[in-house]
Predicted model as a PDB file, atoms N, CA, C, CB and O in Angstrom, pLDDT in the B-factor column:
MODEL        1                                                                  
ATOM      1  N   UNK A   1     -69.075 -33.929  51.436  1.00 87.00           N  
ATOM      2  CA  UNK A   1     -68.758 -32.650  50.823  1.00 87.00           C  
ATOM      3  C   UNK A   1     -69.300 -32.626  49.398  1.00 87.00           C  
ATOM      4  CB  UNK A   1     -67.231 -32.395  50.836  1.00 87.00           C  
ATOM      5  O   UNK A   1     -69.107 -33.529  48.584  1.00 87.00           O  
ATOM      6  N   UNK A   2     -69.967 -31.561  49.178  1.00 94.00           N  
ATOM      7  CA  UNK A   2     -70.739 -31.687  47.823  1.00 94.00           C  
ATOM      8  C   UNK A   2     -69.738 -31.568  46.546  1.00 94.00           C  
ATOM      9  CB  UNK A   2     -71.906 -30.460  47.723  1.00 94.00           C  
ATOM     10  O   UNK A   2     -68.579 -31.190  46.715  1.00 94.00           O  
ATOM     11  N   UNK A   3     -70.189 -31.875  45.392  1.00 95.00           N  
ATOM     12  CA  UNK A   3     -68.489 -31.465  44.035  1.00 95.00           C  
ATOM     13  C   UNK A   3     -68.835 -30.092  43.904  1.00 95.00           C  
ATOM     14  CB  UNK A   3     -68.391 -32.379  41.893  1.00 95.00           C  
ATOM     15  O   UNK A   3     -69.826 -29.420  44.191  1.00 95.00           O  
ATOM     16  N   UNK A   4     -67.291 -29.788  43.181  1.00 96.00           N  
ATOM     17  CA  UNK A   4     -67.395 -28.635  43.334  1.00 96.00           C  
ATOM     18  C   UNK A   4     -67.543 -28.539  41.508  1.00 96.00           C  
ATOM     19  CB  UNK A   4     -66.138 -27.908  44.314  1.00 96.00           C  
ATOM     20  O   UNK A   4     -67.565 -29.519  40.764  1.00 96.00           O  
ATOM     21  N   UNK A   5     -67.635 -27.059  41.071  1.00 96.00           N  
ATOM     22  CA  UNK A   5     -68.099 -26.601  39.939  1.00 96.00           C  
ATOM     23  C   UNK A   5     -67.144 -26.325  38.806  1.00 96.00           C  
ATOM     24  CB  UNK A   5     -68.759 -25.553  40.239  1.00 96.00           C  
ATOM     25  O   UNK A   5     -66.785 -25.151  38.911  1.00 96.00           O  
ATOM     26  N   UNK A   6     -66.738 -26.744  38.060  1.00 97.00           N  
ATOM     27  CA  UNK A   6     -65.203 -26.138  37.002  1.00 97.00           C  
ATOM     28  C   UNK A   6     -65.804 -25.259  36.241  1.00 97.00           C  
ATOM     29  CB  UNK A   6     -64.280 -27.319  35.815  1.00 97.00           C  
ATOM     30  O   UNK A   6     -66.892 -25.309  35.668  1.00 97.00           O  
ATOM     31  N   UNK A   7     -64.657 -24.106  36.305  1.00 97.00           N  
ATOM     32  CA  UNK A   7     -64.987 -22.736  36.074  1.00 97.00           C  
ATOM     33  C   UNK A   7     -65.066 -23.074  34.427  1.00 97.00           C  
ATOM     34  CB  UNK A   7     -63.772 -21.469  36.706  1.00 97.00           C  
ATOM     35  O   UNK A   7     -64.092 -23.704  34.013  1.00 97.00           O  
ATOM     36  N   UNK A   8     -66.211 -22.700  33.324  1.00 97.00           N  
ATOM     37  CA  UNK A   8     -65.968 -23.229  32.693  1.00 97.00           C  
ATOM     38  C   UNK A   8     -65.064 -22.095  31.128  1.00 97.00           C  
ATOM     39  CB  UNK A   8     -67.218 -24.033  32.741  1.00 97.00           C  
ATOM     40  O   UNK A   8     -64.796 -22.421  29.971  1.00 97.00           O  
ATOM     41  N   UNK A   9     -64.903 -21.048  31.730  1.00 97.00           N  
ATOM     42  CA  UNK A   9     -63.930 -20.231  30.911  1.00 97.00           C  
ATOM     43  C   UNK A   9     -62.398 -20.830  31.487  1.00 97.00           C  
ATOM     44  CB  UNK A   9     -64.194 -18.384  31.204  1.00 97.00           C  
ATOM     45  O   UNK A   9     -61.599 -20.786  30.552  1.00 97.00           O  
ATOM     46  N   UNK A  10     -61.933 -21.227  32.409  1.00 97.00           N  
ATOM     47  CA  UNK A  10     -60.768 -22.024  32.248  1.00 97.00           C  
ATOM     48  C   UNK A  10     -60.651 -23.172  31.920  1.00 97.00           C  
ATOM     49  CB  UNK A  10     -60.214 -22.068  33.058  1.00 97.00           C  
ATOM     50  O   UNK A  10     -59.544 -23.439  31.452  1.00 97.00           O  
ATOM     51  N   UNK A  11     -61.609 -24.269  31.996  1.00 96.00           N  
ATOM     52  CA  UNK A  11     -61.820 -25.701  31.140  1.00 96.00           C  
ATOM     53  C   UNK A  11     -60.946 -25.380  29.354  1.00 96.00           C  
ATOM     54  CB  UNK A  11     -64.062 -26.032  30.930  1.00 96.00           C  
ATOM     55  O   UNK A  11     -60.003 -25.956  28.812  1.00 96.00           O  
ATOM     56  N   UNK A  12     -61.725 -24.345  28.960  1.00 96.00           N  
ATOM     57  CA  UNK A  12     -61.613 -24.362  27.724  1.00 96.00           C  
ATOM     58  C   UNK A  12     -59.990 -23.457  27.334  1.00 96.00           C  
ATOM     59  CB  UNK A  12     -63.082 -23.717  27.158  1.00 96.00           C  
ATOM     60  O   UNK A  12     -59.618 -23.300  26.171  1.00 96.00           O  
ATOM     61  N   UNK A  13     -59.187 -22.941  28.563  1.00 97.00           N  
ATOM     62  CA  UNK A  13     -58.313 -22.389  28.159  1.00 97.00           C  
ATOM     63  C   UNK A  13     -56.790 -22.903  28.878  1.00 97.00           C  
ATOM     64  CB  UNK A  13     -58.750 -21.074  28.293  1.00 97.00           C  
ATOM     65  O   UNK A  13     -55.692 -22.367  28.736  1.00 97.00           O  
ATOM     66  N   UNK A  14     -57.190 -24.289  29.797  1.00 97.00           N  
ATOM     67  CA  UNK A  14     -55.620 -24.339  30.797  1.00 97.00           C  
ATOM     68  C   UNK A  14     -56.138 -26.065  30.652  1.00 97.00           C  
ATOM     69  CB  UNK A  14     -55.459 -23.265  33.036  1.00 97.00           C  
ATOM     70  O   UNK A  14     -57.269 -26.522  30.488  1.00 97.00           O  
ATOM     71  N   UNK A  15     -54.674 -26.833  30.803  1.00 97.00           N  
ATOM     72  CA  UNK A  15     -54.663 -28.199  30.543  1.00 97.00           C  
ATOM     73  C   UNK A  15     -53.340 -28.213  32.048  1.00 97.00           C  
ATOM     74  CB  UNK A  15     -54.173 -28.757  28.529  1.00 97.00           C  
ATOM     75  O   UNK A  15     -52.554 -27.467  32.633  1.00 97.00           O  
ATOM     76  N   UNK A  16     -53.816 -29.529  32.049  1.00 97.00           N  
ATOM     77  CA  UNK A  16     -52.722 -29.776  33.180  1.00 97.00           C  
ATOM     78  C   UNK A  16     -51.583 -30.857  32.321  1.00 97.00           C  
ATOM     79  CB  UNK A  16     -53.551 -30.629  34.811  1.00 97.00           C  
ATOM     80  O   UNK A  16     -51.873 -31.079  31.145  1.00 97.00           O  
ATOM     81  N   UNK A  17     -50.727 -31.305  32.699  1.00 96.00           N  
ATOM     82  CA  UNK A  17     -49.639 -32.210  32.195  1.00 96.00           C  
ATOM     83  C   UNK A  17     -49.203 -33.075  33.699  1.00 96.00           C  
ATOM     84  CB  UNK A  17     -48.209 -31.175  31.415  1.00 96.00           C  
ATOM     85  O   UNK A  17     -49.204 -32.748  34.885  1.00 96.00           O  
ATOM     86  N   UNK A  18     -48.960 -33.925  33.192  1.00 96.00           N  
ATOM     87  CA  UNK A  18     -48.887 -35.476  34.121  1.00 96.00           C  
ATOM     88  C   UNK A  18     -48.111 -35.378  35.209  1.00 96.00           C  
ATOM     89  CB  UNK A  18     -48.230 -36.784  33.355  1.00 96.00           C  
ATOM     90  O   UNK A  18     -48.060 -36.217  36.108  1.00 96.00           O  
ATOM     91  N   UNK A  19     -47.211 -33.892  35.127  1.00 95.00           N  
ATOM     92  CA  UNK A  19     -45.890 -33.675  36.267  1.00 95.00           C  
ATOM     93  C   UNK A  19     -47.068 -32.405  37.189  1.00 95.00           C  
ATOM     94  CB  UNK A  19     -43.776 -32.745  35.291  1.00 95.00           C  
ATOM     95  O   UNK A  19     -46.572 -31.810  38.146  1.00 95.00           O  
ATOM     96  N   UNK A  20     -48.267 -32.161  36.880  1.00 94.00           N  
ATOM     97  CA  UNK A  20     -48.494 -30.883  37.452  1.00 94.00           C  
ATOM     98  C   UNK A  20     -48.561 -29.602  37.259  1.00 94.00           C  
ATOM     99  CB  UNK A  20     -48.017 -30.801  38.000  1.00 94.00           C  
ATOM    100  O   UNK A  20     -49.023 -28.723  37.986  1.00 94.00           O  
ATOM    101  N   UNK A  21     -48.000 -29.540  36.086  1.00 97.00           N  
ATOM    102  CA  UNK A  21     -47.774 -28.177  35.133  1.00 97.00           C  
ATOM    103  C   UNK A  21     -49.528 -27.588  34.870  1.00 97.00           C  
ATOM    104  CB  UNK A  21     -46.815 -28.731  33.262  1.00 97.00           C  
ATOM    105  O   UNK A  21     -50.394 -28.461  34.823  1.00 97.00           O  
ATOM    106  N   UNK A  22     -49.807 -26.602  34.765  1.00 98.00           N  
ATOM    107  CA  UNK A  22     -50.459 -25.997  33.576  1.00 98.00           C  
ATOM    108  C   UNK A  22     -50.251 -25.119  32.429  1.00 98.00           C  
ATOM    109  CB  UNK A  22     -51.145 -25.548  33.927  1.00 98.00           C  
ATOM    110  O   UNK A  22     -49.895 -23.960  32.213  1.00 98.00           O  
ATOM    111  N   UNK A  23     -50.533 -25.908  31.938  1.00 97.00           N  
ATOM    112  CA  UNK A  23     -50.277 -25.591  29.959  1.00 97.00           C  
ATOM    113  C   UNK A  23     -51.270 -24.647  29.427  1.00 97.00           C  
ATOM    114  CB  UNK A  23     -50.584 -27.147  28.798  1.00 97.00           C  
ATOM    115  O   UNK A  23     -52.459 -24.861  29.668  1.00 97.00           O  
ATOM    116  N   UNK A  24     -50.960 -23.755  28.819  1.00 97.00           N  
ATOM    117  CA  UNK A  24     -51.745 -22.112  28.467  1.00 97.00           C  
ATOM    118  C   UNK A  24     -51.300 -22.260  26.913  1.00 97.00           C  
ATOM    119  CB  UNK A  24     -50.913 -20.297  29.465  1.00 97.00           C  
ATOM    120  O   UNK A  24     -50.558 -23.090  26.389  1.00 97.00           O  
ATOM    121  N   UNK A  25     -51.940 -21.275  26.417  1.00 97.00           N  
ATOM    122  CA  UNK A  25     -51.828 -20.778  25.201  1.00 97.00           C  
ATOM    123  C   UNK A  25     -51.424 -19.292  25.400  1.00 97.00           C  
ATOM    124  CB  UNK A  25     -53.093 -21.000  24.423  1.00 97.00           C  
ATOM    125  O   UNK A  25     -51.677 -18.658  26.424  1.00 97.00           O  
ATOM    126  N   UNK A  26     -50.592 -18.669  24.023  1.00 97.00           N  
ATOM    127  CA  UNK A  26     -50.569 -17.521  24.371  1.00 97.00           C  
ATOM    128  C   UNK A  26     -51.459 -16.404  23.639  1.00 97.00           C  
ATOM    129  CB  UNK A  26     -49.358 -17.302  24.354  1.00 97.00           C  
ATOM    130  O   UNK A  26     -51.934 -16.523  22.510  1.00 97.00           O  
ATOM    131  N   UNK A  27     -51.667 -14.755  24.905  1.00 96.00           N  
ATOM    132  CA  UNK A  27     -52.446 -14.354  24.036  1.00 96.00           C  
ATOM    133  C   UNK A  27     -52.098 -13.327  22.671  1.00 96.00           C  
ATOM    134  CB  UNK A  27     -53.278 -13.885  24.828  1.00 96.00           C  
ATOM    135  O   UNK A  27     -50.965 -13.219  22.201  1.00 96.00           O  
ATOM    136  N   UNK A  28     -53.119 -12.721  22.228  1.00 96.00           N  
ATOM    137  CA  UNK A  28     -52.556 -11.619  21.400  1.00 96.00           C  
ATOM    138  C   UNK A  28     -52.273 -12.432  19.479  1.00 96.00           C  
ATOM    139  CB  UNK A  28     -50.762 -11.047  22.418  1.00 96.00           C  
ATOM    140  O   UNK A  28     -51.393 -12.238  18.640  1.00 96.00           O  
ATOM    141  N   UNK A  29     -53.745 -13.493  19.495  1.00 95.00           N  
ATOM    142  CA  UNK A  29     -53.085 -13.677  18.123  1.00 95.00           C  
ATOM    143  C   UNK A  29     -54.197 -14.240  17.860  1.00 95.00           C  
ATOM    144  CB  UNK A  29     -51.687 -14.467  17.823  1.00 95.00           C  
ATOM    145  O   UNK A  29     -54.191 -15.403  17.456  1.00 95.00           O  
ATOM    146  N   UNK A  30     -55.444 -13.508  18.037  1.00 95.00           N  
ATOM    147  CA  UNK A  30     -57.008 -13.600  17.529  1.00 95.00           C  
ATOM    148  C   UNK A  30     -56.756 -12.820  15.959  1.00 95.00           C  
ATOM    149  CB  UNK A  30     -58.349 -12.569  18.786  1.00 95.00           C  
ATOM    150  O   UNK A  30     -56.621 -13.245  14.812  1.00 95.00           O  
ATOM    151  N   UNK A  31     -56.774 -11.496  16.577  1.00 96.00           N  
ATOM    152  CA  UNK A  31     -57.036 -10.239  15.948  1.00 96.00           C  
ATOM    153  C   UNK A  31     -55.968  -9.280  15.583  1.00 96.00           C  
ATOM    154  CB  UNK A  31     -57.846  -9.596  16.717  1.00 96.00           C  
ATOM    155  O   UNK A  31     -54.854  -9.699  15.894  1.00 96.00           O  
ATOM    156  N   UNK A  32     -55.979  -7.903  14.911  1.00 96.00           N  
ATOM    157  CA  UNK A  32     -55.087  -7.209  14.376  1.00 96.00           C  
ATOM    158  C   UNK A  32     -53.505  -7.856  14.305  1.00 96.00           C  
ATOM    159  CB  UNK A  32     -55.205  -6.008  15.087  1.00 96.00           C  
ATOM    160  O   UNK A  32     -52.582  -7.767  15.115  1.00 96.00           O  
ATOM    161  N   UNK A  33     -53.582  -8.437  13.192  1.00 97.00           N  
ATOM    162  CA  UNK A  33     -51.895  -9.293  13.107  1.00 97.00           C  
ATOM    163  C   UNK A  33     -51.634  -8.778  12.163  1.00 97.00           C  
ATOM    164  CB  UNK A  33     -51.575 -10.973  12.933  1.00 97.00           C  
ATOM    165  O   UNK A  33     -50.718  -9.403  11.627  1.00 97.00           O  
ATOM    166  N   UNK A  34     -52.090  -7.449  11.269  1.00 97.00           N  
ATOM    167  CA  UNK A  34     -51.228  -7.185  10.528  1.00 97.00           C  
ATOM    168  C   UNK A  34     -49.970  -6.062  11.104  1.00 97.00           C  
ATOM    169  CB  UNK A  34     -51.991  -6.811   9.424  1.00 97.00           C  
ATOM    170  O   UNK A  34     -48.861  -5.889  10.600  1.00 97.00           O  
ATOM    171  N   UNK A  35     -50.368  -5.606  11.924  1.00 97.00           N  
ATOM    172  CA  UNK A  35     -49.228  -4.818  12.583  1.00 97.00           C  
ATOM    173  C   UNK A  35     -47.459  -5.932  13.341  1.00 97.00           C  
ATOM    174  CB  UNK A  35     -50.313  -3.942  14.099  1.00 97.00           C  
ATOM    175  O   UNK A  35     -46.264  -5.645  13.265  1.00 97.00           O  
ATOM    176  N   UNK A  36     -48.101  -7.021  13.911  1.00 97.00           N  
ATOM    177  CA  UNK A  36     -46.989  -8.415  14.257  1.00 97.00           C  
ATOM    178  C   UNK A  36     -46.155  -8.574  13.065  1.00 97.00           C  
ATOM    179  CB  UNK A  36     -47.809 -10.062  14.522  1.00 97.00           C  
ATOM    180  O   UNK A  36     -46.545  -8.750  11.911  1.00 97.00           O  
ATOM    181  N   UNK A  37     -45.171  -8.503  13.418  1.00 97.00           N  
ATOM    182  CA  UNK A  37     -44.054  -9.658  12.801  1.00 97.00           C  
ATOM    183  C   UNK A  37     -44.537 -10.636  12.550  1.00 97.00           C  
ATOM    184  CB  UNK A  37     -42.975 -10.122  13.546  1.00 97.00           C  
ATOM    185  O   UNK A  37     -45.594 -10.792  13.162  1.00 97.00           O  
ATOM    186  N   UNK A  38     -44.144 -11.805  11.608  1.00 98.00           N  
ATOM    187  CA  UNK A  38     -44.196 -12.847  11.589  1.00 98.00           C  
ATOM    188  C   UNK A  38     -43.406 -13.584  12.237  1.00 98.00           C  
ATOM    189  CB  UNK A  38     -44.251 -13.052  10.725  1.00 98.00           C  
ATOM    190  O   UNK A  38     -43.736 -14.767  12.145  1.00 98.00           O  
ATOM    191  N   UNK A  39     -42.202 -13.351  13.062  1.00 97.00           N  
ATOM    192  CA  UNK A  39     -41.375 -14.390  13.934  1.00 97.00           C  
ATOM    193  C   UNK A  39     -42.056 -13.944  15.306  1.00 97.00           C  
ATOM    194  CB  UNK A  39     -39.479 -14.214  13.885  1.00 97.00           C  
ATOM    195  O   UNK A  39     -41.451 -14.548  16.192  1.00 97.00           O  
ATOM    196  N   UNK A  40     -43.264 -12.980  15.978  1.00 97.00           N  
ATOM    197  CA  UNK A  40     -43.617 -12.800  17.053  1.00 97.00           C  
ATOM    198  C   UNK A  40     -45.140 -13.773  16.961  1.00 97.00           C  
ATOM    199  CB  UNK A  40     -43.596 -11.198  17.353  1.00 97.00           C  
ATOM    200  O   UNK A  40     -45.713 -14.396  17.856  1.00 97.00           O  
ATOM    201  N   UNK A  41     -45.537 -13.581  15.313  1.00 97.00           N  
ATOM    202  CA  UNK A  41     -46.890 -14.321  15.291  1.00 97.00           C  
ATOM    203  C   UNK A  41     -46.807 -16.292  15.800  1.00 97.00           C  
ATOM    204  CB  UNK A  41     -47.459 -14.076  13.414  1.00 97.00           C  
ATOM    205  O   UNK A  41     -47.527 -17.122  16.356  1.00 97.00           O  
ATOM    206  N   UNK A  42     -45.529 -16.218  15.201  1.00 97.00           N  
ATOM    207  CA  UNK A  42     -44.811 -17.556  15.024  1.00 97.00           C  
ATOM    208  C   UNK A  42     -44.641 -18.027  16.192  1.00 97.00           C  
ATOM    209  CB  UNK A  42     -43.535 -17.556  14.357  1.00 97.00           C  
ATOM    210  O   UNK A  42     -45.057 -19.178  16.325  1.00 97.00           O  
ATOM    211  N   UNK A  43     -44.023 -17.392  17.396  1.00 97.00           N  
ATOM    212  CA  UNK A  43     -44.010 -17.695  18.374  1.00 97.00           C  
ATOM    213  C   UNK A  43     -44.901 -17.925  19.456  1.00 97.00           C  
ATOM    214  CB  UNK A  43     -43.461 -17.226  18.504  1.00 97.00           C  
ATOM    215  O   UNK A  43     -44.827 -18.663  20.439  1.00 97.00           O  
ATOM    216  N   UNK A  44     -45.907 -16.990  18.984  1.00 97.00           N  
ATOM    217  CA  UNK A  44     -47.258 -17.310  19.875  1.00 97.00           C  
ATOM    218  C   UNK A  44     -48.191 -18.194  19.692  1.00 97.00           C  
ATOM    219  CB  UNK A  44     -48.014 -16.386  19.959  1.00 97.00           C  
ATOM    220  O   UNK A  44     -49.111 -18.194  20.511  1.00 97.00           O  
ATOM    221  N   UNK A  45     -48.218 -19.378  18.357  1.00 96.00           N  
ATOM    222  CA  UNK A  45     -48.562 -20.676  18.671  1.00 96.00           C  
ATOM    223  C   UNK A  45     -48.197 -21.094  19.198  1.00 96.00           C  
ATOM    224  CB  UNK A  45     -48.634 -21.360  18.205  1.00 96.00           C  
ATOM    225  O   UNK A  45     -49.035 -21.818  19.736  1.00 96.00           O  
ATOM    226  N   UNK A  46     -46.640 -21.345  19.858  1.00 96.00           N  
ATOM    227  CA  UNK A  46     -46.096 -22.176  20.667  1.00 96.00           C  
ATOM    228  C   UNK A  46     -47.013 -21.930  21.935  1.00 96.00           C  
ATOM    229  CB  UNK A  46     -44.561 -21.947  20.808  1.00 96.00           C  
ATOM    230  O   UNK A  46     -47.161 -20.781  22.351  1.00 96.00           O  
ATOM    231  N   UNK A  47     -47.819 -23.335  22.736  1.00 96.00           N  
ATOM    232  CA  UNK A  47     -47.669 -23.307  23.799  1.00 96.00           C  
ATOM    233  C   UNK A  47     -46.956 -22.518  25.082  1.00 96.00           C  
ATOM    234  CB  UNK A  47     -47.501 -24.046  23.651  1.00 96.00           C  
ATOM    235  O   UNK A  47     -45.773 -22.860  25.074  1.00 96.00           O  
ATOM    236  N   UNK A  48     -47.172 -21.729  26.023  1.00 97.00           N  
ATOM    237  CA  UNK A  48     -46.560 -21.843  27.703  1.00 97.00           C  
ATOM    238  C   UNK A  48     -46.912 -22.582  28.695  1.00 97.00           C  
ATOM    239  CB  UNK A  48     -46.680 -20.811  28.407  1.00 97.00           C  
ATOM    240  O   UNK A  48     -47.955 -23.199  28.482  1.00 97.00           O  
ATOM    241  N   UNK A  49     -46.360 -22.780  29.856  1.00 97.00           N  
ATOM    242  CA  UNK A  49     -46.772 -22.898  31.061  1.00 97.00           C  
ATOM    243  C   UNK A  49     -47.178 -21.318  31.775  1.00 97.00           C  
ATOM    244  CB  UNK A  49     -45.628 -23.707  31.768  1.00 97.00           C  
ATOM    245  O   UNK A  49     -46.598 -20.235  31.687  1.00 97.00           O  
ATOM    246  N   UNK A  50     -48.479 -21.745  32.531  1.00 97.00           N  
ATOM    247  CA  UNK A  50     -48.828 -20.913  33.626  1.00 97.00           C  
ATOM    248  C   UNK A  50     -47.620 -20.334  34.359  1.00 97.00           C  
ATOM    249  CB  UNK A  50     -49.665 -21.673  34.554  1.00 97.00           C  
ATOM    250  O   UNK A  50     -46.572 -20.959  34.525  1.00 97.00           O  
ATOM    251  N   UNK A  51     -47.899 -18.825  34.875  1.00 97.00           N  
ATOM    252  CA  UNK A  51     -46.732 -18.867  36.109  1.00 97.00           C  
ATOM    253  C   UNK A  51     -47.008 -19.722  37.532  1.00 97.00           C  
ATOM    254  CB  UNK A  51     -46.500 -17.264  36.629  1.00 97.00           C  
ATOM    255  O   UNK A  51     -48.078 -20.234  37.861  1.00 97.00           O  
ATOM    256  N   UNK A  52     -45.573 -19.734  38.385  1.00 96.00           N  
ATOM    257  CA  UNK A  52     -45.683 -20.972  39.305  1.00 96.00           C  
ATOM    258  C   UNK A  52     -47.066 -20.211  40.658  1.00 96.00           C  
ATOM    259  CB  UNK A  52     -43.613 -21.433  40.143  1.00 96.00           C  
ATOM    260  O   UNK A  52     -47.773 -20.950  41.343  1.00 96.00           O  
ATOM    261  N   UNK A  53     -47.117 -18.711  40.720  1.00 97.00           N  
ATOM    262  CA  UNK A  53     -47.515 -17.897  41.116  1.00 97.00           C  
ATOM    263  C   UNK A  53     -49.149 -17.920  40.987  1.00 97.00           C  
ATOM    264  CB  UNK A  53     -46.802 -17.014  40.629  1.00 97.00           C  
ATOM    265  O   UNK A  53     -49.846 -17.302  41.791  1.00 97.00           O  
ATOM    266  N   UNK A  54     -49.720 -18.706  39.879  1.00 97.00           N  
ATOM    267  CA  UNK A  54     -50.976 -18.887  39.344  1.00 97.00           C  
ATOM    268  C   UNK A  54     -51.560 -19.918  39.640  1.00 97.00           C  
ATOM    269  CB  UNK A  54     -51.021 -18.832  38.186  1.00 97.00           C  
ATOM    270  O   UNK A  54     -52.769 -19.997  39.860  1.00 97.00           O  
ATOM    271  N   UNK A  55     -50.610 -20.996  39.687  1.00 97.00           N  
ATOM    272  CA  UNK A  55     -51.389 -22.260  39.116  1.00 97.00           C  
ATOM    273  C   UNK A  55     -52.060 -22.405  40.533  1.00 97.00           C  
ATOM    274  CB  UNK A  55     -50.378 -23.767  38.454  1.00 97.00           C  
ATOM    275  O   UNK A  55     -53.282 -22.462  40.398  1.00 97.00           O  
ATOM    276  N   UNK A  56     -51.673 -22.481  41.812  1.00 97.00           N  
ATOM    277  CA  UNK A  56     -52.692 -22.619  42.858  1.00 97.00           C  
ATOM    278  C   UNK A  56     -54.280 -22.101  42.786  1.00 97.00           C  
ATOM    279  CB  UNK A  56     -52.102 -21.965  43.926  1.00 97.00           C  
ATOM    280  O   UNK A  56     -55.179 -22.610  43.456  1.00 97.00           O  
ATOM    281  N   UNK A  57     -54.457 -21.011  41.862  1.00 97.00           N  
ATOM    282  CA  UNK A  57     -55.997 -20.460  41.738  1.00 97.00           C  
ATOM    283  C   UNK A  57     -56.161 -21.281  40.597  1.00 97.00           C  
ATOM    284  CB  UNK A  57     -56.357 -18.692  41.495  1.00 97.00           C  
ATOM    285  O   UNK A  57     -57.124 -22.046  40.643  1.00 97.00           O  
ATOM    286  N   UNK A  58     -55.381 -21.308  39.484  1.00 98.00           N  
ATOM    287  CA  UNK A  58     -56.226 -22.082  38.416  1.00 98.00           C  
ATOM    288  C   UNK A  58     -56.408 -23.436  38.357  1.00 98.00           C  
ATOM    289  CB  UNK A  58     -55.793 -21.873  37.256  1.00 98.00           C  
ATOM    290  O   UNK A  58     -56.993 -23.982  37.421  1.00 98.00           O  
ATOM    291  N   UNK A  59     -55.775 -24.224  39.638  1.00 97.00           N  
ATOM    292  CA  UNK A  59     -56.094 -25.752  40.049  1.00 97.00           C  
ATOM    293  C   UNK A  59     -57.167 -25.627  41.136  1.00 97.00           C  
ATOM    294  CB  UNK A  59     -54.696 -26.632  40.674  1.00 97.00           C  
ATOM    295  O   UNK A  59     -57.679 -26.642  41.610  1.00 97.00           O  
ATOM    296  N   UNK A  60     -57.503 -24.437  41.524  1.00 97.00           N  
ATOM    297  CA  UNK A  60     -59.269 -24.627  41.876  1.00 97.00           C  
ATOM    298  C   UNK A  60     -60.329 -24.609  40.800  1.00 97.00           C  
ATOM    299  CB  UNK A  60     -59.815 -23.420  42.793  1.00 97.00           C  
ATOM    300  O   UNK A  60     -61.293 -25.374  40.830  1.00 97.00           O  
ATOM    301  N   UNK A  61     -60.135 -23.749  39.885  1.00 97.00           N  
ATOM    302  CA  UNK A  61     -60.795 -23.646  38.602  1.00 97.00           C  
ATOM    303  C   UNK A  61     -60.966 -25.173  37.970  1.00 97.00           C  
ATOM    304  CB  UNK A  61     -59.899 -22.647  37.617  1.00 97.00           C  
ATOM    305  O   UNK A  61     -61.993 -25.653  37.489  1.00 97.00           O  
ATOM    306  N   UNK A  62     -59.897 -25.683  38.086  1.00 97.00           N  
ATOM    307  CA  UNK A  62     -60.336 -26.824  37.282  1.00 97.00           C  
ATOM    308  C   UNK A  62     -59.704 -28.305  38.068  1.00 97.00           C  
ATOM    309  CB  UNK A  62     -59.711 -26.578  35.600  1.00 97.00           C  
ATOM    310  O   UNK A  62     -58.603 -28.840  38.195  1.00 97.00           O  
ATOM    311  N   UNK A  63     -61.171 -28.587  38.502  1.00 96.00           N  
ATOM    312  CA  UNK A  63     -60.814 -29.670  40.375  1.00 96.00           C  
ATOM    313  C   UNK A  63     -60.466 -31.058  39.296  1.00 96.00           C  
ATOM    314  CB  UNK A  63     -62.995 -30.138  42.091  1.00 96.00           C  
ATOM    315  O   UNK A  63     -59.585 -31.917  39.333  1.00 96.00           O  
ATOM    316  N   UNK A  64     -61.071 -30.922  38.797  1.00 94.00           N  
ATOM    317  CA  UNK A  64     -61.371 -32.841  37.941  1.00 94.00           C  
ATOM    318  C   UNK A  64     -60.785 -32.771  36.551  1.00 94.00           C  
ATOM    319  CB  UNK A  64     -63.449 -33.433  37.563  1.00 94.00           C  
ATOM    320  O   UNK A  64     -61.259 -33.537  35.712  1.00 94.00           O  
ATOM    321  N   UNK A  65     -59.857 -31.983  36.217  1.00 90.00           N  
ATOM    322  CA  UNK A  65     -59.069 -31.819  35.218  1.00 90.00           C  
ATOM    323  C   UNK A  65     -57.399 -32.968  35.256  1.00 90.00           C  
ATOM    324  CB  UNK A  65     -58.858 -30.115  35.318  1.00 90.00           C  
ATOM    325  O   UNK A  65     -56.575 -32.889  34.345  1.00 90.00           O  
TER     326      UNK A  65                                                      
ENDMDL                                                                          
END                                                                             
């Protein structure tokens, strides 16, 4: 069976964790932040997990991750 290809716009945006999880960033905190709060800006460095609903497509995206 030939390898397969990692999508490479999800390489650079989903991490897996050692239990199986995928780990995301959140969006909405490139651009226009002067309209945000600062306790909504604050919160969107924090890390998420993927929904459980997702991660089956985005663990094809990224085979050797």
């Amino acid at each position: 069976m030939p390898k397969l290809k990692t999508h490479s716009g999800a390489k650079k945006r989903f991490s897996l964790t050692k239990n199986g999880k995928v780990k995301r960033a959140h969006a909405n905190k490139s651009h226009i932040l002067n309209k945000k709060t600062t306790k909504r800006k604050r919160g969107l460095r924090k890390g998420g997990y993927a929904d459980v609903s997702n991660v089956p497509a985005i663990k094809k995206l990224i085979p050797y991750k």
